[in-house]
N, CA, C and O atoms as CSV, one atom per row, in Angstrom:
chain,resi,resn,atom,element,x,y,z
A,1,UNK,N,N,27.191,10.768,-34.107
A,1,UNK,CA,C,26.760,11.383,-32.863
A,1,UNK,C,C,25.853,10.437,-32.069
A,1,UNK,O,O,26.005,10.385,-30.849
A,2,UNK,N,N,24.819,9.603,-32.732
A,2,UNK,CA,C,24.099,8.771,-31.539
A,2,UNK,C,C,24.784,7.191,-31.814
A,2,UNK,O,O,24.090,6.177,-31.748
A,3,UNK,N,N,25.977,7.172,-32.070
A,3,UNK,CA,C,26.732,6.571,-31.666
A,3,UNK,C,C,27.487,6.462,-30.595
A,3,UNK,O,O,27.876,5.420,-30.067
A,4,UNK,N,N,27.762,7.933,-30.169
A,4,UNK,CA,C,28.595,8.306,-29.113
A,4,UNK,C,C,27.644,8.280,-28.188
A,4,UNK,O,O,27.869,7.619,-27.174
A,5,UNK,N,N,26.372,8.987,-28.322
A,5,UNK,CA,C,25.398,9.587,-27.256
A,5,UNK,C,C,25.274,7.584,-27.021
A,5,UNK,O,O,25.970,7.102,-26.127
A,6,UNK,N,N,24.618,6.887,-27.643
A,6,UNK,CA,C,24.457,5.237,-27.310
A,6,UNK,C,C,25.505,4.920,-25.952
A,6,UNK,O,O,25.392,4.758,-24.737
A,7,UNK,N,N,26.812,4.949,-27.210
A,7,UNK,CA,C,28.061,4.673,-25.651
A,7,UNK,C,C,27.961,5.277,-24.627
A,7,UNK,O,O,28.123,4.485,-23.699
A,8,UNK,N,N,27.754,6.400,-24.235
A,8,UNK,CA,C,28.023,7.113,-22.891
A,8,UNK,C,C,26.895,6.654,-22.603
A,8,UNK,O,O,27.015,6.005,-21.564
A,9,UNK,N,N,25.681,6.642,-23.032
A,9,UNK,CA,C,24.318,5.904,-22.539
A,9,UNK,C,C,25.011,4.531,-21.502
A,9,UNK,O,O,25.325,4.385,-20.321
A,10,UNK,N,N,25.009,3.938,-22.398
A,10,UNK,CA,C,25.700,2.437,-21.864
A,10,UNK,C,C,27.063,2.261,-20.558
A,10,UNK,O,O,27.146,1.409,-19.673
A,11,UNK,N,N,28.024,3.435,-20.883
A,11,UNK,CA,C,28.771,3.213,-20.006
A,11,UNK,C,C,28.344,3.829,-18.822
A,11,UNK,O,O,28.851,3.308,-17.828
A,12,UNK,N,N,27.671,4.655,-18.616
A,12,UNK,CA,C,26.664,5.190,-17.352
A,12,UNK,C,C,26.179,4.027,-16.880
A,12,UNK,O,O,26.750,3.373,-16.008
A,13,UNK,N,N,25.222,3.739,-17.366
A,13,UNK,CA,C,24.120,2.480,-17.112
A,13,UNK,C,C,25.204,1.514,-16.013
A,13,UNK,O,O,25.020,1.438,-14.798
A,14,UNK,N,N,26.344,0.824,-16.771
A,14,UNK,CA,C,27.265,-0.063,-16.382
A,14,UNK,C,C,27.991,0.597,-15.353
A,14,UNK,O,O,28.358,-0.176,-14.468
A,15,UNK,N,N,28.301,1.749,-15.200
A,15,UNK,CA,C,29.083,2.458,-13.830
A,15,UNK,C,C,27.670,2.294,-13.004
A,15,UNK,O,O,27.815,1.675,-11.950
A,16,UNK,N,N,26.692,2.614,-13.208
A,16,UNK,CA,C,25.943,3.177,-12.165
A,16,UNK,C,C,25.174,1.308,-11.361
A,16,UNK,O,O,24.287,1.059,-10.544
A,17,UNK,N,N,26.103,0.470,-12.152
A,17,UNK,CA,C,25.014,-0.905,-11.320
A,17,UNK,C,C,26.155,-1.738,-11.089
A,17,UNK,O,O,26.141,-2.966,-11.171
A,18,UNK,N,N,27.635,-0.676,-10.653
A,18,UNK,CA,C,28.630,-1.264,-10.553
A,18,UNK,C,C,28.061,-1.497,-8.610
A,18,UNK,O,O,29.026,-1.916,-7.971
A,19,UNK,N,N,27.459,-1.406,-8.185
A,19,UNK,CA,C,27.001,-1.050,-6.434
A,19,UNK,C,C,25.485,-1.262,-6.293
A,19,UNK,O,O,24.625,-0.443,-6.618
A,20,UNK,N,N,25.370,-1.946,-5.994
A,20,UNK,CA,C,24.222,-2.035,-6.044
A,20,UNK,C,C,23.584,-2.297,-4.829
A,20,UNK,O,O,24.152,-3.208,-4.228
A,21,UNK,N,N,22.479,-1.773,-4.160
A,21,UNK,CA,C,21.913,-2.068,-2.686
A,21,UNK,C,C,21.829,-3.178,-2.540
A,21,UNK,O,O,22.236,-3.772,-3.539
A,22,UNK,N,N,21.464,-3.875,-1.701
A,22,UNK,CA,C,21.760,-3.503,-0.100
A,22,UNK,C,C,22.864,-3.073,0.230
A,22,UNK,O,O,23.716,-3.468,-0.566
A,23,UNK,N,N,23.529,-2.057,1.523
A,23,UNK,CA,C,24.377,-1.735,2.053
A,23,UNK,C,C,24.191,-2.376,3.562
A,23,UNK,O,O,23.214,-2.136,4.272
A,24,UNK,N,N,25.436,-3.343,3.982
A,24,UNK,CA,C,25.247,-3.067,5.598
A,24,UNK,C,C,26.266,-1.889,6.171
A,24,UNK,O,O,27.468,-1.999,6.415
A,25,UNK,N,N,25.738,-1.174,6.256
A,25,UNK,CA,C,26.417,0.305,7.145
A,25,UNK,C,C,26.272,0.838,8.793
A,25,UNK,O,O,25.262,0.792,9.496
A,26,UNK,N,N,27.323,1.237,9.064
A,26,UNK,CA,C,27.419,1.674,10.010
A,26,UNK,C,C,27.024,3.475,10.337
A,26,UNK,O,O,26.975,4.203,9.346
A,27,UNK,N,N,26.811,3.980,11.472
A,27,UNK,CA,C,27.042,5.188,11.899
A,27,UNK,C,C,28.297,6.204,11.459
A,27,UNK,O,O,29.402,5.737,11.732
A,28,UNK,N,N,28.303,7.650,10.757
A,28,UNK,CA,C,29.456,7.756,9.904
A,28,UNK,C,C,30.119,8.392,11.630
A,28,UNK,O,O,29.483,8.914,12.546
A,29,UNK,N,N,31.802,8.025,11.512
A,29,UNK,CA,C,32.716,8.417,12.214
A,29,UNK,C,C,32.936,10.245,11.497
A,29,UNK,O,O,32.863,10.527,10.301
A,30,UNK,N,N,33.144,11.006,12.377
A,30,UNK,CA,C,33.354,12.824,12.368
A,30,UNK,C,C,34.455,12.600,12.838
A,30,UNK,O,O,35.346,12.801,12.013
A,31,UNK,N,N,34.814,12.255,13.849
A,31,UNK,CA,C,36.093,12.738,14.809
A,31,UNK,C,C,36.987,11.839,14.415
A,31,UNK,O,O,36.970,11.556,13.217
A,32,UNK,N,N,37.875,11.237,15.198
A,32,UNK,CA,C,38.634,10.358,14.897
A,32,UNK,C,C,38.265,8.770,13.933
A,32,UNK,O,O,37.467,7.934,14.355
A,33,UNK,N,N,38.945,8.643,12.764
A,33,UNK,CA,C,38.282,8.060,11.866
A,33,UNK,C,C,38.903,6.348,12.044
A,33,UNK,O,O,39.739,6.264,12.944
A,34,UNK,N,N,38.662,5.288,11.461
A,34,UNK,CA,C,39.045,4.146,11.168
A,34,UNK,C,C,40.045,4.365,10.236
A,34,UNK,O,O,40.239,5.573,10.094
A,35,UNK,N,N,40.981,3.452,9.327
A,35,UNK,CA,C,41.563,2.913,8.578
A,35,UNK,C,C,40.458,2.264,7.531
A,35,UNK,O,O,39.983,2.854,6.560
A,36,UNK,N,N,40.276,1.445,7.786
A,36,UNK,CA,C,39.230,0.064,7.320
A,36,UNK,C,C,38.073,-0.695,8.342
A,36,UNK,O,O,37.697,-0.264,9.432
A,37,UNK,N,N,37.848,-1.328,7.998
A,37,UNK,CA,C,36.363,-2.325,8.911
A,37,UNK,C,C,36.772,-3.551,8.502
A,37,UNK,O,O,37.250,-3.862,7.411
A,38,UNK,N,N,36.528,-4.305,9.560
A,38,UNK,CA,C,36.621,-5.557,9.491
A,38,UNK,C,C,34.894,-6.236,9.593
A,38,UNK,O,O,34.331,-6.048,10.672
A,39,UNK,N,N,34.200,-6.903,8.624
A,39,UNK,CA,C,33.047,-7.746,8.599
A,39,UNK,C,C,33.230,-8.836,8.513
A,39,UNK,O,O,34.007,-9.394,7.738
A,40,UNK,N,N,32.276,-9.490,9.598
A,40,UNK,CA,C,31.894,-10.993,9.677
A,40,UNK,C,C,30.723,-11.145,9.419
A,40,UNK,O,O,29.966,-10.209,9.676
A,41,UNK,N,N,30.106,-12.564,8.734
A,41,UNK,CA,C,29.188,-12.752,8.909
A,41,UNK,C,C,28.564,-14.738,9.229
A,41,UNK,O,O,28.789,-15.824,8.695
A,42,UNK,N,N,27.936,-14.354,10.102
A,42,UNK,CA,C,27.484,-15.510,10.618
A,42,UNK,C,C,28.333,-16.148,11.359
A,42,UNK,O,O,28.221,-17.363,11.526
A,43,UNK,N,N,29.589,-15.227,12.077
A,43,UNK,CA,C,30.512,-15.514,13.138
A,43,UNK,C,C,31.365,-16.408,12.085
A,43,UNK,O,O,31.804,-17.453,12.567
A,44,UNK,N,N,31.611,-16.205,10.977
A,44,UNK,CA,C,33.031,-16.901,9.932
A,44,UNK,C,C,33.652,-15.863,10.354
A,44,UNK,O,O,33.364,-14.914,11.084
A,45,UNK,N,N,34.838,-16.304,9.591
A,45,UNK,CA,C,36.122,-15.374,9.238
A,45,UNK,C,C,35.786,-13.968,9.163
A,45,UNK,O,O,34.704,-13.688,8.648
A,46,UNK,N,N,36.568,-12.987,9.611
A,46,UNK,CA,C,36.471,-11.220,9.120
A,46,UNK,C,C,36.986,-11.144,7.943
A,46,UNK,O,O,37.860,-11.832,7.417
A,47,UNK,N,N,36.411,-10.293,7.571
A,47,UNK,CA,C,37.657,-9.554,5.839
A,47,UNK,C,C,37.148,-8.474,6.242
A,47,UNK,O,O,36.261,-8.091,7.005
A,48,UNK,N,N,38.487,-7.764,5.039
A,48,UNK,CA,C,38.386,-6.115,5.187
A,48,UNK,C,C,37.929,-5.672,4.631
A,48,UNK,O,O,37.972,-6.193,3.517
A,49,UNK,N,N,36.991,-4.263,4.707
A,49,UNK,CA,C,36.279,-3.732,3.654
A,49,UNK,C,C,36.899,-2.178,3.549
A,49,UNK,O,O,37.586,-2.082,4.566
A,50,UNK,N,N,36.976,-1.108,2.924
A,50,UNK,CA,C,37.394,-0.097,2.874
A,50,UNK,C,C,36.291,1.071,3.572
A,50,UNK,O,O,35.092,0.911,3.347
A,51,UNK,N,N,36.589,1.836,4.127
A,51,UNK,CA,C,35.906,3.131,4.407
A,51,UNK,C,C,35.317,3.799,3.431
A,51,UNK,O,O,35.864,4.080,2.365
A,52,UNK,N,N,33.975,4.136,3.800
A,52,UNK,CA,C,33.460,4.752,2.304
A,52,UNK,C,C,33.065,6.213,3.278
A,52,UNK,O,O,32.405,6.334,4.310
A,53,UNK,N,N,33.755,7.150,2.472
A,53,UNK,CA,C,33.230,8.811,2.560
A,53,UNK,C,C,31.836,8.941,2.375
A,53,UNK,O,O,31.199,8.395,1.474
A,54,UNK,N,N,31.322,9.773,3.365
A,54,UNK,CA,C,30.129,10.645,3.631
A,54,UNK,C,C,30.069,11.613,3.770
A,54,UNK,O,O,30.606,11.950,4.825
A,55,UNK,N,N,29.504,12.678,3.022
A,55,UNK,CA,C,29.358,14.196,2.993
A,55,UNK,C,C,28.398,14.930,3.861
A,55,UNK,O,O,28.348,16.157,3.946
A,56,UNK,N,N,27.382,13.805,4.716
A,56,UNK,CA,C,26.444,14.841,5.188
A,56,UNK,C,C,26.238,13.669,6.841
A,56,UNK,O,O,25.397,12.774,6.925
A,57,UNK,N,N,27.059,13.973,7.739
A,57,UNK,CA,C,28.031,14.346,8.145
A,57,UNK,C,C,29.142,14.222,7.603
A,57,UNK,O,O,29.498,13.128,7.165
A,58,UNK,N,N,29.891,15.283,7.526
A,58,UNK,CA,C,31.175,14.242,6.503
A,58,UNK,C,C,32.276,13.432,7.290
A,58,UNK,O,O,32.999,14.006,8.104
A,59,UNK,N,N,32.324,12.830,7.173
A,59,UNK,CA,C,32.860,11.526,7.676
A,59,UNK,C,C,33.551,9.970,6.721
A,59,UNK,O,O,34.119,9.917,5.630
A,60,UNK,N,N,33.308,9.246,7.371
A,60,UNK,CA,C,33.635,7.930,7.032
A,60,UNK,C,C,32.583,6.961,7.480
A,60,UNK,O,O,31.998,7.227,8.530
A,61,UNK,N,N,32.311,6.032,6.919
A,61,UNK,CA,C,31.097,4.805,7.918
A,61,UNK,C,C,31.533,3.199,7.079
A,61,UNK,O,O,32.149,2.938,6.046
A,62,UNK,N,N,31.088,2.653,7.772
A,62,UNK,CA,C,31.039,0.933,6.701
A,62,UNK,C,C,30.356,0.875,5.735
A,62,UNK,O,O,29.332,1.515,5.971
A,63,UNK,N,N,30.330,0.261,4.280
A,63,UNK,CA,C,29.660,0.367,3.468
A,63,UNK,C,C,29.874,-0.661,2.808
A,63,UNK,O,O,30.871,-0.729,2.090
A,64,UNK,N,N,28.798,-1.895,2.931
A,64,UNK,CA,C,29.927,-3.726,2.647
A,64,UNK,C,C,28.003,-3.639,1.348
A,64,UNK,O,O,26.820,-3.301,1.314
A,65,UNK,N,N,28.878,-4.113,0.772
A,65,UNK,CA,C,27.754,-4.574,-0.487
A,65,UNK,C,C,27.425,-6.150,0.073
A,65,UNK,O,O,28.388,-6.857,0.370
A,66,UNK,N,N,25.820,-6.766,0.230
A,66,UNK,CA,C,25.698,-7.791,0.289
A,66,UNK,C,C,25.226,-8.282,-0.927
A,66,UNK,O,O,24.355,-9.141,-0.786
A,67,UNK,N,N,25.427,-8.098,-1.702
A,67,UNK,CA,C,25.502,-8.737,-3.354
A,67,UNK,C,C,25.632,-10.823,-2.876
A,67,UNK,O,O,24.978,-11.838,-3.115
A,68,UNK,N,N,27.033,-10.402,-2.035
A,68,UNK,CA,C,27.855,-11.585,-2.596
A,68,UNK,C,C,27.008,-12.655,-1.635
A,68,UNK,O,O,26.818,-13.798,-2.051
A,69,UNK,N,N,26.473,-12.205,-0.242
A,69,UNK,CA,C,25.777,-12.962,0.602
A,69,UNK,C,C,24.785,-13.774,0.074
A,69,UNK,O,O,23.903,-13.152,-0.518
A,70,UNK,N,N,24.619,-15.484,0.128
A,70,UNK,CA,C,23.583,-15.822,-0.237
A,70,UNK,C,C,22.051,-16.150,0.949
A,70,UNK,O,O,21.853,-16.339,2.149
A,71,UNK,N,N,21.303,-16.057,-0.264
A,71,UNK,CA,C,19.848,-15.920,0.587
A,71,UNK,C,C,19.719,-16.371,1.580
A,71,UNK,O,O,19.852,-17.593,1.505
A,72,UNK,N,N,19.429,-15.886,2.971
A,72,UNK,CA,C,18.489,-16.398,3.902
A,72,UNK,C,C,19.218,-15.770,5.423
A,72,UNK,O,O,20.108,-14.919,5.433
A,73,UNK,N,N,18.735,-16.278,6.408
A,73,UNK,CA,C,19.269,-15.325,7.614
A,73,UNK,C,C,20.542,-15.797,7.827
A,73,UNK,O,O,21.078,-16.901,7.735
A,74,UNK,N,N,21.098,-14.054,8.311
A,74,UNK,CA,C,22.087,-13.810,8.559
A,74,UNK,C,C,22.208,-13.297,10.010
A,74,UNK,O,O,21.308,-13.045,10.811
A,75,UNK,N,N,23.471,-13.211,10.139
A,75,UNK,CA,C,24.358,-12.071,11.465
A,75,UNK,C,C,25.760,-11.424,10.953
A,75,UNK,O,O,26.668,-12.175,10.596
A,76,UNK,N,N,25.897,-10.149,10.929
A,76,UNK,CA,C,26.620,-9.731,10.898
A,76,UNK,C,C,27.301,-8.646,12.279
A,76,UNK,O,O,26.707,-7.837,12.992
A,77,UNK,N,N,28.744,-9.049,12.254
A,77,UNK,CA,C,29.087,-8.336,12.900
A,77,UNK,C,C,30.432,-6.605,12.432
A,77,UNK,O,O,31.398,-7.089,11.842
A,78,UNK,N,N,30.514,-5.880,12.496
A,78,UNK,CA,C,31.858,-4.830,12.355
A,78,UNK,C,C,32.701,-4.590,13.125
A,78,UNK,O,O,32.221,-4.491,14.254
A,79,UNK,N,N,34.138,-4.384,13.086
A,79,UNK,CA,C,35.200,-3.776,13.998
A,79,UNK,C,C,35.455,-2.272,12.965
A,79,UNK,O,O,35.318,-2.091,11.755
A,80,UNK,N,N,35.770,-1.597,13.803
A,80,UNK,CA,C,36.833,-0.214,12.939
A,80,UNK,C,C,38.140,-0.676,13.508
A,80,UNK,O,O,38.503,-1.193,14.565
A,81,UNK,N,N,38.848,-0.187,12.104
A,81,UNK,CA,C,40.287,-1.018,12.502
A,81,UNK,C,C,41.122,0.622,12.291
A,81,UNK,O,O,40.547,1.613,11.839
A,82,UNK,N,N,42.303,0.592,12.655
A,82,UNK,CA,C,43.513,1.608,12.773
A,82,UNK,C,C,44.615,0.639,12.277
A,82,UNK,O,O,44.684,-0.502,12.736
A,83,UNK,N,N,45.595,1.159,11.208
A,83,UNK,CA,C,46.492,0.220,10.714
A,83,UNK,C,C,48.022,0.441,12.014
A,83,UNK,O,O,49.141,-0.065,11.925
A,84,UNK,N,N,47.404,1.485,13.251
A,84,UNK,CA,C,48.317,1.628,13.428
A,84,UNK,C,C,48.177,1.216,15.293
A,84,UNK,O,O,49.149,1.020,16.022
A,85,UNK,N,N,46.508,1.161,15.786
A,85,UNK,CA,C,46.324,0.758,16.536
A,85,UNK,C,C,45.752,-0.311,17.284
A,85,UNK,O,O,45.665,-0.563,18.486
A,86,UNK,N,N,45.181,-1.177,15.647
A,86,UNK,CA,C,44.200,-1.956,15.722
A,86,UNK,C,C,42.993,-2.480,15.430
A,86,UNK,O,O,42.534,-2.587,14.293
A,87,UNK,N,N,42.365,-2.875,16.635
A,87,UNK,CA,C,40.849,-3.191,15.723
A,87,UNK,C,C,40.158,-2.929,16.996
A,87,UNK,O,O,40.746,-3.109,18.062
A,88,UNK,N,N,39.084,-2.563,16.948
A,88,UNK,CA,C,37.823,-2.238,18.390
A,88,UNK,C,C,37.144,-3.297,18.046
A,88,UNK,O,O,36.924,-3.785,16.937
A,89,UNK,N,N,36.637,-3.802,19.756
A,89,UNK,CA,C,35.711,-4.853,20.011
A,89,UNK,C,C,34.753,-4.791,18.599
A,89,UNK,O,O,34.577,-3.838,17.840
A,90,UNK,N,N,34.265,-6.023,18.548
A,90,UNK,CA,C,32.896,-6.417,17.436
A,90,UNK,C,C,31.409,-5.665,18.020
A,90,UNK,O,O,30.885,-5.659,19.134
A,91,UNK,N,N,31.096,-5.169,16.956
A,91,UNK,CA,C,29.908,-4.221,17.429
A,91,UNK,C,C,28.636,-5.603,17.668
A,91,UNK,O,O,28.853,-6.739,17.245
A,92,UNK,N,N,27.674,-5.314,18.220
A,92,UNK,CA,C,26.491,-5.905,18.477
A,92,UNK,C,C,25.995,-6.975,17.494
A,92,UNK,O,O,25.649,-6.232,16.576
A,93,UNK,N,N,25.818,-7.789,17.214
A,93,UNK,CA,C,25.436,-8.425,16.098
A,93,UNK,C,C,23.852,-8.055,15.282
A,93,UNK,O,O,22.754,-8.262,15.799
A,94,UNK,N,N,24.042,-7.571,14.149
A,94,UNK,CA,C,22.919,-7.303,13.068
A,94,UNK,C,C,22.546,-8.391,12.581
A,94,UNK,O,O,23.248,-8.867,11.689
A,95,UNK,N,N,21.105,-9.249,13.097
A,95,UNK,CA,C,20.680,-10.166,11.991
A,95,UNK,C,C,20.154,-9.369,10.940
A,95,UNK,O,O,20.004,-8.157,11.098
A,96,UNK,N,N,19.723,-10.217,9.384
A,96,UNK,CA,C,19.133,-9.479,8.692
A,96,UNK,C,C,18.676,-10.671,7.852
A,96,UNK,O,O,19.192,-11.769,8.060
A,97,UNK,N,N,17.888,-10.542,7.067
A,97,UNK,CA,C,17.633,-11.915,6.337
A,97,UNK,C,C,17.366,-11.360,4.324
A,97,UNK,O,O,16.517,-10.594,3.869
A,98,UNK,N,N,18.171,-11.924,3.785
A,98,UNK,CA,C,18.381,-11.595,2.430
A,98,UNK,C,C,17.294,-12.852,1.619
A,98,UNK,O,O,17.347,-14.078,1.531
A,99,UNK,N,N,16.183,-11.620,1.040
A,99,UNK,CA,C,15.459,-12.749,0.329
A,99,UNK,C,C,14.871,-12.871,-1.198
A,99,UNK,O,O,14.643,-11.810,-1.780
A,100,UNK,N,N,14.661,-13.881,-1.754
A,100,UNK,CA,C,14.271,-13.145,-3.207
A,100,UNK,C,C,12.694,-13.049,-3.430
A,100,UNK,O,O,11.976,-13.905,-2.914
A,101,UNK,N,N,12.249,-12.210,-4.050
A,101,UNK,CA,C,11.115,-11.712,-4.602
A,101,UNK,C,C,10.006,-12.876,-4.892
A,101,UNK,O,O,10.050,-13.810,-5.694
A,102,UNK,N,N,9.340,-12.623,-4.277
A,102,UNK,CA,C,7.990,-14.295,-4.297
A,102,UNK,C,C,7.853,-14.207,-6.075
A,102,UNK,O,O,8.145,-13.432,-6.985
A,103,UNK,N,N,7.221,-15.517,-5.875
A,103,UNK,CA,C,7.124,-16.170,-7.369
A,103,UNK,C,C,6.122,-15.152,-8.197
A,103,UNK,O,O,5.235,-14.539,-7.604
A,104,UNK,N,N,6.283,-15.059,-9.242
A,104,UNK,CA,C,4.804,-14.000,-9.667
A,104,UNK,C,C,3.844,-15.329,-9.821
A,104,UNK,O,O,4.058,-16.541,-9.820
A,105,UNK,N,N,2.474,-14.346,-9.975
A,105,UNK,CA,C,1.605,-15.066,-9.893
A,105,UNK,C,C,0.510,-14.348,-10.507
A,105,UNK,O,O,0.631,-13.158,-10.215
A,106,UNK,N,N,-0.899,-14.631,-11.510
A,106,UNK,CA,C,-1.485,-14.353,-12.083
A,106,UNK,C,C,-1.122,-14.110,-13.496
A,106,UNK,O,O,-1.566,-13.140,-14.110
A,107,UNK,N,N,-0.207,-15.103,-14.093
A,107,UNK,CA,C,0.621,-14.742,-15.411
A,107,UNK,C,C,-0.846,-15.185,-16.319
A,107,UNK,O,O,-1.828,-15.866,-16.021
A,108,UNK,N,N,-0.417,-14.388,-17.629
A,108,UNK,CA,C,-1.495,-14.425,-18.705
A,108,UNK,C,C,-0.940,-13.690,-19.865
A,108,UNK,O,O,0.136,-13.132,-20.081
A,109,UNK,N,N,-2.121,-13.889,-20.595
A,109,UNK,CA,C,-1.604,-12.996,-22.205
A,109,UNK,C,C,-2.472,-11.779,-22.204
A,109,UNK,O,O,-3.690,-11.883,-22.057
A,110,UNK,N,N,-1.903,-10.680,-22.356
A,110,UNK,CA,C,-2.532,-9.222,-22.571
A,110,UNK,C,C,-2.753,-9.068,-23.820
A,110,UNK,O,O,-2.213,-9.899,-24.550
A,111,UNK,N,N,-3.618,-7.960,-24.490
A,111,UNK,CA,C,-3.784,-7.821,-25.901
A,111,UNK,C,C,-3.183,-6.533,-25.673
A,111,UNK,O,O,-3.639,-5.788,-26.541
A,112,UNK,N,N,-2.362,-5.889,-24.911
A,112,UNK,CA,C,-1.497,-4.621,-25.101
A,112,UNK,C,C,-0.040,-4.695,-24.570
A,112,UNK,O,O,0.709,-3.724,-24.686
């Protein structure tokens, strides 16, 4: 039994840091929805990202993991695409700047 209880421990853990924040997101679409999104960043190439469902409005919005982005300033731009009508102009450009956590500082030995 805390063999099993261990595993499901573990495979939770591993689903749940399959996503991990930051999100760059958009406003969720109600009415007429997208297909997909197209993201750029730093005016490269677009790729596609999938529509991610929202329940409160329920809807659809962008939902691009910047995991893969490396550190330092950015611009990003979005289209909503229709597989059947297209793609809408590039929204406004979002800088944002991805950074890592300052050095620690005051390291020492504790007696606890």
């Amino acid at each position: 039994m805390k063999t099993l209880l261990t595993t499901l421990i573990i495979v939770l853990a591993l689903a749940g840091s399959a996503h991990a924040a930051p999100f760059l997101v958009c406003t969720p679409y109600t009415g007429t929805t997208p297909d997909y999104f197209m993201v750029s960043f730093d005016g490269g190439a677009a790729t596609q990202t999938p529509v991610y469902a929202v329940t409160s409005p329920t809807g659809v919005e962008a939902h691009v993991d910047l995991a893969s982005v490396p550190t330092g300033s950015h611009t990003a731009t979005l289209q909503a695409c229709s597989t059947l009508w297209g793609c809408s102009a590039a929204s406004a450009s979002f800088p944002f700047t991805k950074a890592l956590p300052s050095v620690p500082t005051g390291t020492g030995i504790s007696p606890n």
